[in-house]
VEXLUMLO-554343 format. One record per residue (C-alpha): x, y, z; residue number from 1. Coordinates in steps of 0.02 Angstrom, whole numbers, plus 32768, in hexadecimal, padded with zeros to 4 digits. Example, Ala and Ser with C-alpha at 12.3 -4.5 7.8 and 13.67 -1.06 7.14 Angstrom:
BEGIN
+------+------+------+------+
!    u !    v !    w ! resi !
+------+------+------+------+
! 8267 ! 7F1F ! 8186 !    1 !
! 82AC ! 7FCB ! 8165 !    2 !
+------+------+------+------+
END
This chain:
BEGIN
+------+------+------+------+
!    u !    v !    w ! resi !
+------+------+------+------+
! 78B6 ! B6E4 ! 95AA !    1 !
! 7821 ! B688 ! 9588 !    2 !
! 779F ! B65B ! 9633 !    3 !
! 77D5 ! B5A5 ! 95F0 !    4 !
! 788A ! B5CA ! 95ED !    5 !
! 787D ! B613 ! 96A3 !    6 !
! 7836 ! B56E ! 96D3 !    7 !
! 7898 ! B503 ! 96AA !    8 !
! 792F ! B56F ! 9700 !    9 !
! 78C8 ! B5A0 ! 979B !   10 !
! 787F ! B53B ! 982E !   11 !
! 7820 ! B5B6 ! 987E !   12 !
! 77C8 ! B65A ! 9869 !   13 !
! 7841 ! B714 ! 985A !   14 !
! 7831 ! B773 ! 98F5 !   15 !
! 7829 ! B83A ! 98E3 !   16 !
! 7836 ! B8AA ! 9962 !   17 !
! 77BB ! B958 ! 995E !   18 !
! 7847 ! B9C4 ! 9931 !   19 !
! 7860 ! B94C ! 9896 !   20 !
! 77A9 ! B947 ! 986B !   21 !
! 77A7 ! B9F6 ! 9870 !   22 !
! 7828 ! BA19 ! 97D2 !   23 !
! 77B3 ! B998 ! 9778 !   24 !
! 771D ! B9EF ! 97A2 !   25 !
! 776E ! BA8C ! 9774 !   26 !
! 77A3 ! BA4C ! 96CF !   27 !
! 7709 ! BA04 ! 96A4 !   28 !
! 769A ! BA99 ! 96B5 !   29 !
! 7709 ! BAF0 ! 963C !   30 !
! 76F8 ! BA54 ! 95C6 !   31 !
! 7634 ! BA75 ! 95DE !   32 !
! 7643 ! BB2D ! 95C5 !   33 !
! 76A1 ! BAF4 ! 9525 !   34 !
! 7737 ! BB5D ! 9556 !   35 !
! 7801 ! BB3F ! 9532 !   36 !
! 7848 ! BACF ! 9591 !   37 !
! 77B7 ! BA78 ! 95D8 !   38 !
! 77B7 ! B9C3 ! 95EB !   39 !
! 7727 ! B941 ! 9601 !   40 !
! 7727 ! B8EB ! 969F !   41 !
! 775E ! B83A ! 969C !   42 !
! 772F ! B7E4 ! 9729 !   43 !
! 770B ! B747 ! 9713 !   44 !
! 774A ! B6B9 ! 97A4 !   45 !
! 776C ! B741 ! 981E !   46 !
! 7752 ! B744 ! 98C7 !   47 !
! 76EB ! B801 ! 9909 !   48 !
! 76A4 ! B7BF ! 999C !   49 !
! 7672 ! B841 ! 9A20 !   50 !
! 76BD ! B8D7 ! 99AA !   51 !
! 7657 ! B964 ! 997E !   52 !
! 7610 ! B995 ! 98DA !   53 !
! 7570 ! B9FA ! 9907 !   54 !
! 754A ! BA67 ! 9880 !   55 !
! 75CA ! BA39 ! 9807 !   56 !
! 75AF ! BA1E ! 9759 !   57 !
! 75E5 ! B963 ! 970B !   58 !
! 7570 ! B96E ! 967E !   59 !
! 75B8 ! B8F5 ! 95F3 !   60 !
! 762C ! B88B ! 9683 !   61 !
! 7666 ! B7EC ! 9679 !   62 !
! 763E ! B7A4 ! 9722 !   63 !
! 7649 ! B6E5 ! 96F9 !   64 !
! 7657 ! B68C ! 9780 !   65 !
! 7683 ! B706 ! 9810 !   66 !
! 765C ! B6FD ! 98AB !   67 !
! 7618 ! B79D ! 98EF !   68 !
! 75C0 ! B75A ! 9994 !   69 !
! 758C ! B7E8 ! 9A14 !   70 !
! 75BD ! B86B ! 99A1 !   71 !
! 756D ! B92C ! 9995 !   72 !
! 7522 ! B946 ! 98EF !   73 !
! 74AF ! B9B0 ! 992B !   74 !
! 746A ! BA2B ! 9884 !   75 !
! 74F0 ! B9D0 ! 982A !   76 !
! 74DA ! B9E0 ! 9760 !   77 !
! 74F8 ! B926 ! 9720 !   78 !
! 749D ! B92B ! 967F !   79 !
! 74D4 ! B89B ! 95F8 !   80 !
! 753D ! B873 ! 9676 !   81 !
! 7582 ! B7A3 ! 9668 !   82 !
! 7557 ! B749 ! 9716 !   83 !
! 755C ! B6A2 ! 96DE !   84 !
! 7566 ! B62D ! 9768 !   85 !
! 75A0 ! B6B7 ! 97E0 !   86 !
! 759C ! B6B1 ! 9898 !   87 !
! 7526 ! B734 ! 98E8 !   88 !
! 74ED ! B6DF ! 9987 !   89 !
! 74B5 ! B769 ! 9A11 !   90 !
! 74E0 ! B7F7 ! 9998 !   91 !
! 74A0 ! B8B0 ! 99B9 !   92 !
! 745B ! B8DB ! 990A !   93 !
! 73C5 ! B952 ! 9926 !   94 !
! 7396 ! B9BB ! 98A9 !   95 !
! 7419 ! B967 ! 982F !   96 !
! 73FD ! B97E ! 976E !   97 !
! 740D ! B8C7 ! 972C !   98 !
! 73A9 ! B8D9 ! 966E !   99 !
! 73DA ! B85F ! 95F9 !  100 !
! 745C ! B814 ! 966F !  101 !
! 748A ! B756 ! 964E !  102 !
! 747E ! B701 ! 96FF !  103 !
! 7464 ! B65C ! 96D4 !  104 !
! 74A0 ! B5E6 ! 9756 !  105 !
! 74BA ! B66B ! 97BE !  106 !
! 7496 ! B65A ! 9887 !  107 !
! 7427 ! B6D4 ! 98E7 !  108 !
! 7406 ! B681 ! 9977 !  109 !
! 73ED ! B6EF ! 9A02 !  110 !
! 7406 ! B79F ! 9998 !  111 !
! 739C ! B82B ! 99AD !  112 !
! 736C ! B86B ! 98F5 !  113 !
! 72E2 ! B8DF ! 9929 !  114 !
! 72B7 ! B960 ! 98A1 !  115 !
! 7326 ! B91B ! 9827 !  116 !
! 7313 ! B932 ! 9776 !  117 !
! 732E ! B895 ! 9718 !  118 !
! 72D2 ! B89D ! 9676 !  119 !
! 7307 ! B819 ! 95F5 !  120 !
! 736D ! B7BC ! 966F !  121 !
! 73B2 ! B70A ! 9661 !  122 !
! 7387 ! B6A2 ! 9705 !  123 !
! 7384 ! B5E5 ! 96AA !  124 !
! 73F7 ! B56E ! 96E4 !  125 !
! 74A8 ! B564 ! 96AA !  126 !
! 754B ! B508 ! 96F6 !  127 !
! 75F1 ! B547 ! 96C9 !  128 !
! 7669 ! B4C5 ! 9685 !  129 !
! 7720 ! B4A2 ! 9678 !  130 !
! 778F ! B41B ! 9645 !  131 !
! 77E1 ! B393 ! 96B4 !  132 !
! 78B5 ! B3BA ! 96D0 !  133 !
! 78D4 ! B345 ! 9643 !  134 !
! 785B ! B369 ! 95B9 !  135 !
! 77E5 ! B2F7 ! 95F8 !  136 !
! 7716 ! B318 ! 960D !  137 !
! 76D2 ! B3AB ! 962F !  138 !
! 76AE ! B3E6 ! 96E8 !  139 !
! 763A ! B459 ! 973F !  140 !
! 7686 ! B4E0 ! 97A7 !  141 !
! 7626 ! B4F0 ! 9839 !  142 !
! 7616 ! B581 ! 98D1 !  143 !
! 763C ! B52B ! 998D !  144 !
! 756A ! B51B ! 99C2 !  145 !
! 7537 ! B57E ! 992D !  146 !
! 74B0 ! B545 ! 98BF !  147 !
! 745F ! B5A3 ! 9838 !  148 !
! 73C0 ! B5D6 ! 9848 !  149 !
! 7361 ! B676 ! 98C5 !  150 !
! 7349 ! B60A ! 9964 !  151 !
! 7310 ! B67D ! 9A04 !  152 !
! 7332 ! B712 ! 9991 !  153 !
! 72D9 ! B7AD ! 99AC !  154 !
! 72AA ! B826 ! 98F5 !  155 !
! 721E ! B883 ! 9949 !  156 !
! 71DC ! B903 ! 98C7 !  157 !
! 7261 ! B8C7 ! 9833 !  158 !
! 721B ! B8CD ! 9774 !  159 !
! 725F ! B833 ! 9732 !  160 !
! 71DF ! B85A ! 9695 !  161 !
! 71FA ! B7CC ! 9609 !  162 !
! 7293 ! B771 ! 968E !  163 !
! 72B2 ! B6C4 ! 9652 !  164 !
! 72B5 ! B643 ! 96E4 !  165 !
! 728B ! B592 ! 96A5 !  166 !
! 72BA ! B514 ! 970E !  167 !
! 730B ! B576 ! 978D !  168 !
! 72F8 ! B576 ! 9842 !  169 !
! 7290 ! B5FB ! 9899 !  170 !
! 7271 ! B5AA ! 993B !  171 !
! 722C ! B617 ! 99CB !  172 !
! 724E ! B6AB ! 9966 !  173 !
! 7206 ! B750 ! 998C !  174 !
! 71C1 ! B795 ! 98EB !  175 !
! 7142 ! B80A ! 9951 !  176 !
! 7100 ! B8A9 ! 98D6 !  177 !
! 718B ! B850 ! 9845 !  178 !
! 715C ! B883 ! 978D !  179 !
! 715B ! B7DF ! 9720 !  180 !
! 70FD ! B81E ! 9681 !  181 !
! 711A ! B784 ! 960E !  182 !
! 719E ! B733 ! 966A !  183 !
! 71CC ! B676 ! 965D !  184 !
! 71CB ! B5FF ! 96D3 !  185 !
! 71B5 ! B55F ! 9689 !  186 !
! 71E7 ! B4D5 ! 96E0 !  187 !
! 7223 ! B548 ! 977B !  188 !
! 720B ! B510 ! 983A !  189 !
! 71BA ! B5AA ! 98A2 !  190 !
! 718F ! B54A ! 9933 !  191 !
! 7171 ! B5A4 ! 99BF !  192 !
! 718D ! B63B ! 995D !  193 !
! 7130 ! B6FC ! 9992 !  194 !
! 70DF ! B74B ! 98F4 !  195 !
! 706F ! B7BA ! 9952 !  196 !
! 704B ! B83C ! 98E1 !  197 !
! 7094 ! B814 ! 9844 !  198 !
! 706A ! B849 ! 979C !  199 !
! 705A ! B794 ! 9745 !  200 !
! 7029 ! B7C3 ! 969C !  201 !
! 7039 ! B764 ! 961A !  202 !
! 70C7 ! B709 ! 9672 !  203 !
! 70E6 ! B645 ! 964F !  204 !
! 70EA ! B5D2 ! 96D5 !  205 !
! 70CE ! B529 ! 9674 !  206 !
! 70FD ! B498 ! 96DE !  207 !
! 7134 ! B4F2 ! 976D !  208 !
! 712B ! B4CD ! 9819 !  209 !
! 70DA ! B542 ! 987A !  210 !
! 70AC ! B4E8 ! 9901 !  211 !
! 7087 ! B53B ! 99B3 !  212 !
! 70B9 ! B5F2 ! 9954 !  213 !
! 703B ! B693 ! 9988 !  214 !
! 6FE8 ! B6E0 ! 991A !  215 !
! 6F87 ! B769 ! 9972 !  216 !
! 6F61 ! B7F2 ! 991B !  217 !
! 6FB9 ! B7AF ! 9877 !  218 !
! 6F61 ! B7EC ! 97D4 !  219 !
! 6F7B ! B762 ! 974B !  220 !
! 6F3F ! B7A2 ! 96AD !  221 !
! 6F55 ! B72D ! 95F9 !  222 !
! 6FC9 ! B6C0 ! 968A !  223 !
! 6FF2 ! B5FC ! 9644 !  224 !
! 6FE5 ! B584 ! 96E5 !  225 !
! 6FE4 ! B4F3 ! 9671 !  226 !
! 6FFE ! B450 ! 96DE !  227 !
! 7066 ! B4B9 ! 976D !  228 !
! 7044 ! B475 ! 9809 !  229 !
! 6FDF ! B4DF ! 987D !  230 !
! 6FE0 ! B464 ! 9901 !  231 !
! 6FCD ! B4D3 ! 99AA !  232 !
! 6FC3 ! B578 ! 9952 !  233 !
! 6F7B ! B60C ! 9998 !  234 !
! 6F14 ! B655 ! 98F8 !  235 !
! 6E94 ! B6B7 ! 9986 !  236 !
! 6EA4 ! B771 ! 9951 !  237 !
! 6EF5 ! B753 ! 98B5 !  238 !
! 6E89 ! B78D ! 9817 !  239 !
! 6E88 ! B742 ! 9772 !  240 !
! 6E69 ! B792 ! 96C9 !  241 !
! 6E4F ! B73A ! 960E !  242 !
! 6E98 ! B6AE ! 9660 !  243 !
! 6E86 ! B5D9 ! 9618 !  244 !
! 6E76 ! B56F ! 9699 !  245 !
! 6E5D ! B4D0 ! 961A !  246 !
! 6F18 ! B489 ! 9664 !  247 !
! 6F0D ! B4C4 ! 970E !  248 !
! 6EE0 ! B467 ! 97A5 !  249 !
! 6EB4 ! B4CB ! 9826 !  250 !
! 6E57 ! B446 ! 98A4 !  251 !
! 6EEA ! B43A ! 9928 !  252 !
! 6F01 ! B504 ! 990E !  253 !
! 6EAB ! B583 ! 999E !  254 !
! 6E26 ! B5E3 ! 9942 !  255 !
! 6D96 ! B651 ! 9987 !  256 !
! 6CF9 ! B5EB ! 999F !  257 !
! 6C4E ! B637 ! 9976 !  258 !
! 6BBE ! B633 ! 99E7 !  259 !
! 6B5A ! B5CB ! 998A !  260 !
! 6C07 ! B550 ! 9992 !  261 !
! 6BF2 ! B55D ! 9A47 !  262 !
! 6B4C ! B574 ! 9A79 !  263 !
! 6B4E ! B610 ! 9ACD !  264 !
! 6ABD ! B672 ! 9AD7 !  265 !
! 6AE2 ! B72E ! 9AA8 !  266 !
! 6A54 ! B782 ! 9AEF !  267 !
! 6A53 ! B721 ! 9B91 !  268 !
! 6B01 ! B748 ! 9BA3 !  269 !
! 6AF9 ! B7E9 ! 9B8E !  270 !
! 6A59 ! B7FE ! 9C0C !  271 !
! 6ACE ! B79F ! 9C92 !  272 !
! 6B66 ! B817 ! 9C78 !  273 !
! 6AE8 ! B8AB ! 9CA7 !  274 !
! 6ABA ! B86E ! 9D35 !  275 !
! 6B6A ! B855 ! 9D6D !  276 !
! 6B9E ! B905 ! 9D3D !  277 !
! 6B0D ! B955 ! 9D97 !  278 !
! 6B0F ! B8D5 ! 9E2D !  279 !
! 6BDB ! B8FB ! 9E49 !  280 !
! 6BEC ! B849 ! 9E1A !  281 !
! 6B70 ! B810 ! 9EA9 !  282 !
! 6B03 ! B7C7 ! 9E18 !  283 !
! 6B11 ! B786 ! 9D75 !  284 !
! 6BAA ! B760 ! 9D1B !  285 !
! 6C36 ! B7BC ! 9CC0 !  286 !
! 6C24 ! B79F ! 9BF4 !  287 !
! 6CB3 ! B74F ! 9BB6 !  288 !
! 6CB9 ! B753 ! 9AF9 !  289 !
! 6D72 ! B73F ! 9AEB !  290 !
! 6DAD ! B6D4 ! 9A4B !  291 !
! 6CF7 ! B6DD ! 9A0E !  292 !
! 6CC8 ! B701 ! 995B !  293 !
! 6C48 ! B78E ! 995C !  294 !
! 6C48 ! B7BA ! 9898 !  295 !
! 6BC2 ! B81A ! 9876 !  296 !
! 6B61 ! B807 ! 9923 !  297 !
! 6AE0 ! B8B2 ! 995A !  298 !
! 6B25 ! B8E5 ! 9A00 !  299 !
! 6ABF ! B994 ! 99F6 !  300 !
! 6AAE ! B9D9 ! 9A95 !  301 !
! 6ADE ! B965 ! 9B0A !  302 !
! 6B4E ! B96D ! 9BAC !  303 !
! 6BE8 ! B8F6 ! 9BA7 !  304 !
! 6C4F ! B97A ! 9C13 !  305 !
! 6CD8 ! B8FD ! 9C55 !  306 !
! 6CC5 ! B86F ! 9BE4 !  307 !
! 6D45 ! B802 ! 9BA1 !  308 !
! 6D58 ! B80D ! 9ADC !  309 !
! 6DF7 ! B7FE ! 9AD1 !  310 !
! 6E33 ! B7B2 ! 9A27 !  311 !
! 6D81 ! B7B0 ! 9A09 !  312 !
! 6D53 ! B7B7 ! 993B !  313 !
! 6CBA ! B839 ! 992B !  314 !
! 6CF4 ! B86F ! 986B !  315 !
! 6C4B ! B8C8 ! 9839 !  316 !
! 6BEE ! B8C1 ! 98E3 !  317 !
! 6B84 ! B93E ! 9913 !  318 !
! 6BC2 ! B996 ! 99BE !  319 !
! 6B7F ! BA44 ! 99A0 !  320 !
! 6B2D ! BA9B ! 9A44 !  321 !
! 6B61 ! BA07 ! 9AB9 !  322 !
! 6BD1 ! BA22 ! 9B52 !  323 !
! 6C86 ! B9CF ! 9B3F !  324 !
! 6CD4 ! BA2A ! 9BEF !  325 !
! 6D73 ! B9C9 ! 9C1D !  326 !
! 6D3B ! B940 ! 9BA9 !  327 !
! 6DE3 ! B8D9 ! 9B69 !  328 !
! 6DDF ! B8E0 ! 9AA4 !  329 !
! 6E9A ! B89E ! 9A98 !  330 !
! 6EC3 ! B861 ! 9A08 !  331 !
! 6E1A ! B864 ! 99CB !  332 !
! 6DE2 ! B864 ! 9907 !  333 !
! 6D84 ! B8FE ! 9904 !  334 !
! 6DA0 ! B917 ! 9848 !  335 !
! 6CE6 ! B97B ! 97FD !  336 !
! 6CA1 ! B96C ! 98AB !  337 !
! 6C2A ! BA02 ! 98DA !  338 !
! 6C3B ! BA5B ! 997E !  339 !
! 6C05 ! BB0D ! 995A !  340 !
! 6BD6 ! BB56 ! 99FF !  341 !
! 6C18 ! BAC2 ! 9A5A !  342 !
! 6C4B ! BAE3 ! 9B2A !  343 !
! 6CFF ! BA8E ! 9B14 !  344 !
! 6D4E ! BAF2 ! 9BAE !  345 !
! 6DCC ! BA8A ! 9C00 !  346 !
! 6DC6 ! B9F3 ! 9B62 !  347 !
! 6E51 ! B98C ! 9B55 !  348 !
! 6E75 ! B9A9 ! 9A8B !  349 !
! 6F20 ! B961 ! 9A8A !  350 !
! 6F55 ! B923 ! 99E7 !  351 !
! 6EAA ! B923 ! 99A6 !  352 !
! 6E83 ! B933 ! 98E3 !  353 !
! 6DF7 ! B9AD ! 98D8 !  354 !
! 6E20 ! B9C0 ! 980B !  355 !
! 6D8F ! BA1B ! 97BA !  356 !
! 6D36 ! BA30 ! 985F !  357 !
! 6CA9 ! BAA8 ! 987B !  358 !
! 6CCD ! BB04 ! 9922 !  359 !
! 6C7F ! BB99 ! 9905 !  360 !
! 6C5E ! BBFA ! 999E !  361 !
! 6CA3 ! BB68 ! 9A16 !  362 !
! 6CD9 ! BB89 ! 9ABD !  363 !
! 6D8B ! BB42 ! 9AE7 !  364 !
! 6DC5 ! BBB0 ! 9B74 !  365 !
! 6DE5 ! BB80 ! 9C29 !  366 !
! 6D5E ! BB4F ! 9CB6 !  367 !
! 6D7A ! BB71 ! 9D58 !  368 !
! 6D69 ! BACF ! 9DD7 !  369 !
! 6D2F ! BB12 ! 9E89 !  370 !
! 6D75 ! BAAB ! 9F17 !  371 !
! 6D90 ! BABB ! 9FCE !  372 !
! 6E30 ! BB2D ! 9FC4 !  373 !
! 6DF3 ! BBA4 ! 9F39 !  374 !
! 6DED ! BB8A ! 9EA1 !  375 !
! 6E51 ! BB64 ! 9DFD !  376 !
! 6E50 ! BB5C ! 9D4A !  377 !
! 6E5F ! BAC2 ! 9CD4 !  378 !
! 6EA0 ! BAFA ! 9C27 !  379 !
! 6E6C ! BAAE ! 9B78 !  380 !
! 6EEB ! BA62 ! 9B1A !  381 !
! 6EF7 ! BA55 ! 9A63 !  382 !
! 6FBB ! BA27 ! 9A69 !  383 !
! 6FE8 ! B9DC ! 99BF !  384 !
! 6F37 ! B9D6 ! 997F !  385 !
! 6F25 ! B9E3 ! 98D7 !  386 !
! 6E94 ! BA78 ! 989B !  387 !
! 6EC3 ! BA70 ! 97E1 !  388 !
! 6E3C ! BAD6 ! 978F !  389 !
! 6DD5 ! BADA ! 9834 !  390 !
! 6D56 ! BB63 ! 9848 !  391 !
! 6D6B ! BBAD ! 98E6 !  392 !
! 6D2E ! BC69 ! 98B4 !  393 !
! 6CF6 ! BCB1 ! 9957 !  394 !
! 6D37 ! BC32 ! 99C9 !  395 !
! 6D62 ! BC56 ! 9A79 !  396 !
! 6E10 ! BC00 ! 9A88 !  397 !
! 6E3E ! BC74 ! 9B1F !  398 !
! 6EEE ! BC33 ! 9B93 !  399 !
! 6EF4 ! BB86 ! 9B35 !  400 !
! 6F81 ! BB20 ! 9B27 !  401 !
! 6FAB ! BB02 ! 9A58 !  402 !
! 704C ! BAE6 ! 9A4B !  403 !
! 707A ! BA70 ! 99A4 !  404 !
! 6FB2 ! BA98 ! 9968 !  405 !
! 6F9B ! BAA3 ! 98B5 !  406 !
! 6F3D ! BB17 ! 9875 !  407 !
! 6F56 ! BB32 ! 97AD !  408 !
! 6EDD ! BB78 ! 973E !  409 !
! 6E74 ! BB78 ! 97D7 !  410 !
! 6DE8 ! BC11 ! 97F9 !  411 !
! 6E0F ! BC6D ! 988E !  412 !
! 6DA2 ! BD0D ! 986E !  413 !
! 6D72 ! BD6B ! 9910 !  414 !
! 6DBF ! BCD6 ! 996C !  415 !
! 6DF8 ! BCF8 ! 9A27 !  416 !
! 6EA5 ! BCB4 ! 9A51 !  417 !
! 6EE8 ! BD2F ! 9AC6 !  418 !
! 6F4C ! BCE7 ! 9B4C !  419 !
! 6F8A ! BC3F ! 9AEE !  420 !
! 701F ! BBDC ! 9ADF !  421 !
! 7033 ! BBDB ! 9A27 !  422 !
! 70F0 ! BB9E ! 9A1C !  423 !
! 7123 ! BB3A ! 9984 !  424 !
! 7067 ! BB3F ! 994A !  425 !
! 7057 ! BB3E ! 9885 !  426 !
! 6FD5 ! BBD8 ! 9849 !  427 !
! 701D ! BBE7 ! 976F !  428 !
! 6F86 ! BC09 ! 9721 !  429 !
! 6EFA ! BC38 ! 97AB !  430 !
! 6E81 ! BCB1 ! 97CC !  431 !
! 6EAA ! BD13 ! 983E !  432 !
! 6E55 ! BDC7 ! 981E !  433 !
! 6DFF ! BDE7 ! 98C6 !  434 !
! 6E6B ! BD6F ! 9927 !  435 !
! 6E95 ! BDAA ! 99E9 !  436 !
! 6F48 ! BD6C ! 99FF !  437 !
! 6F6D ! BDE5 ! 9A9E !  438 !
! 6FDC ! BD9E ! 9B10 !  439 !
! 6FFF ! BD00 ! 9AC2 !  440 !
! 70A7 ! BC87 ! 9AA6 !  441 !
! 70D5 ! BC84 ! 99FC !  442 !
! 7179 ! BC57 ! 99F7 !  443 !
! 71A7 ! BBD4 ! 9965 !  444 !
! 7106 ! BBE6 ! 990E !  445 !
! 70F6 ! BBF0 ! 9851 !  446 !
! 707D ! BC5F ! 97C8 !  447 !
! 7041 ! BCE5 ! 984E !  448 !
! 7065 ! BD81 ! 9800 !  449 !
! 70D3 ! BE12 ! 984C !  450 !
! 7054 ! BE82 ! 98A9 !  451 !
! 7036 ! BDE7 ! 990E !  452 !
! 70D2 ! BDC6 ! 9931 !  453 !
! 70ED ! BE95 ! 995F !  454 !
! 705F ! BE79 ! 99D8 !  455 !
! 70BE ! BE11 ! 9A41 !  456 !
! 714D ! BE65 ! 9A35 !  457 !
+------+------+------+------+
END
């Protein structure tokens, strides 16, 4: 029977019960295994709310039109798999393998995604259609409150790499750390919408609305804003590569300001900040360079311990020998900035891109605050920082927090890291000959190589 045929016979959706799902799971894997006796699974119009298919494998499904709101498909394998217009409101599906899936008109709002794989996959609009009892003009079948489109949904860390969603509706979305090499979104509405993070290469996003969306720490690269609308945007901490801004408007955008733009006077500011470090704050005033674009500014030698840079742009600056303790870099484009033998202890690093920086000999270890009671220690923080191809040969990176950091094809000769949290950090390709990893967390990380690993065993 034919999804029309079913239609026209059937008012409402097929419920199945888990013990029923599971012979068509069961029968489906074997149909994927290409074994006898195995059957595709054809479930199209049906009804899985709440049931559980973590880890199953529905590669190849026909889904059409089901409703699988609050389900567990946790891991699940749903490559090729046919979601047209399906249901998925609130559904578990971390981790899930969606490549090449056809989800067009499908609704995700409120489903967590995070760490999905979803390469190639179809996110336009779509409406599924059927005819009127009588033969009369065609209908759309629609899910009670559903509407298509990835409202309030969360895809933290998902690689939706050349993911097709023109005109559909991305509002408030959390796209934090997403992968969207060359993906489309012409036409699409990302209001609202969290792309901290995100890998924005060569992705299209003609006539789209991004209005009020965040951008920090986004890297568009060969990215098409023609005529999207960047009304409210937050574009401080984002950094932009081979990029034509002929079609793009970005006057009603947030973007960091440069001194000159703001008449700040660099070396006066820096003079009052020293006073207010070595007065306690008595005198003077605390630099705050926040949101400031720095590119290529000399900042040998000088004292900003404390400062504010946070989402500050110093790509190329000059930093070397100057004293950075608990200064907040968040977010900061560091990319080519030089801060061999820089005193980071205590900095604030989180999220920063420090791409190509020169940190030779740096200093990012704890400092110890002395108060009344005693004393304690402030740790520096490179959590999800990216270091790709950083030189950080004979760095001090002693009891840091770097959880998330990135550090391929980096040089980490002679480097100090003993005492770290390393967990989930990414080190494929680094130097590491020399490298003091004693004591440290390295659970989840990728590229170090065995004898590290043995050594903290």
């Amino acid at each position: 029977m034919t999804l029309q045929d079913e239609l026209e016979t059937k008012e409402q959706w097929t419920r199945l019960s888990q013990q029923d799902l599971d012979k068509i799971l069961r029968r489906h894997q074997q149909f994927a295994d290409s074994e006898r006796d195995g059957e595709r699974a054809h479930l199209s119009m049906h009804d899985l709310s709440y049931l559980d298919l973590a880890g199953c494998d529905l590669s190849r499904a026909d889904l059409t039109g089901a409703v699988l709101t609050h389900c567990n498909l946790e891991g699940a394998k749903m490559d090729d798999a046919i979601l047209f217009a399906a249901d998925l409101r609130f559904t578990n599906m971390v981790g899930v393998s969606l490549n090449r899936a056809d989800l067009r008109g499908a609704c995700l709002a409120g489903a967590n995604l995070s760490g999905a794989m979803m390469n190639d996959v179809d996110l336009r609009e779509g409406v599924l259609l059927r005819s009127a009892a009588e033969g009369g003009d065609l209908t759309p079948i629609t899910h009670e409150d559903a509407t298509a489109g990835m409202e309030n949904t969360t895809m933290k860390g998902a690689d939706m790499s050349r993911a097709k969603f023109s005109e559909s509706l991305v509002v408030q979305t959390d796209l934090t750390d997403c992968i969207l090499k060359n993906a489309r979104f012409k036409g699409a509405n990302l209001s609202m919408s969290n792309l901290t993070g995100c890998d924005l290469e060569g992705a299209d996003f003609t006539n789209a609305n991004l209005s009020g969306a965040v951008f920090h720490g986004a890297v568009f690269t060969a990215t098409t804003l023609d005529n999207a609308d960047l009304t409210g945007a937050d574009l401080i901490g984002a950094m932009f590569e081979n990029m034509d801004f002929t079609k793009v408007n970005l006057d009603a955008a947030h973007i960091a300001k440069t001194l000159g733009d703001l008449d700040i006077d660099l070396k006066k500011l820096i003079i009052a900040h020293g006073k207010w470090v070595n007065s306690n704050g008595k005198e003077g005033k605390r630099a705050d360079l926040s949101r400031k674009d720095l590119s290529g500014e000399s900042l040998q030698g000088v004292n900003l311990s404390a400062a504010d840079m946070s989402f500050a742009v110093l790509k190329g600056a000059n930093l070397s020998k100057s004293e950075f303790l608990m200064t907040d870099f968040s977010f900061a484009d560091l990319r080519g900035v030089i801060m061999a033998r820089a005193d980071l202890r205590g900095a604030k690093l989180f999220r920063a891109n420090l791409t190509g920086a020169n940190m030779v000999g740096a200093v990012l270890s704890e400092v110890t605050i002395s108060i009344r009671a005693g004393g304690s220690d402030w740790r520096a923080s490179l959590e999800n920082a990216k270091l790709r191809g950083a030189l950080l040969n004979g760095a001090v990176m002693k009891n840091m927090d770097m959880v998330g950091a990135d550090f391929r094809d980096a040089d980490l000769r002679d480097a100090d890291l003993s005492g770290s949290l390393l967990t989930d950090a990414d080190f494929t390709d680094a130097d590491l000959r020399g490298t003091n990893m004693n004591n440290t967390d390295v659970r989840g990380t990728k590229g170090l190589p065995k004898n590290f690993e043995e050594d903290e065993d």
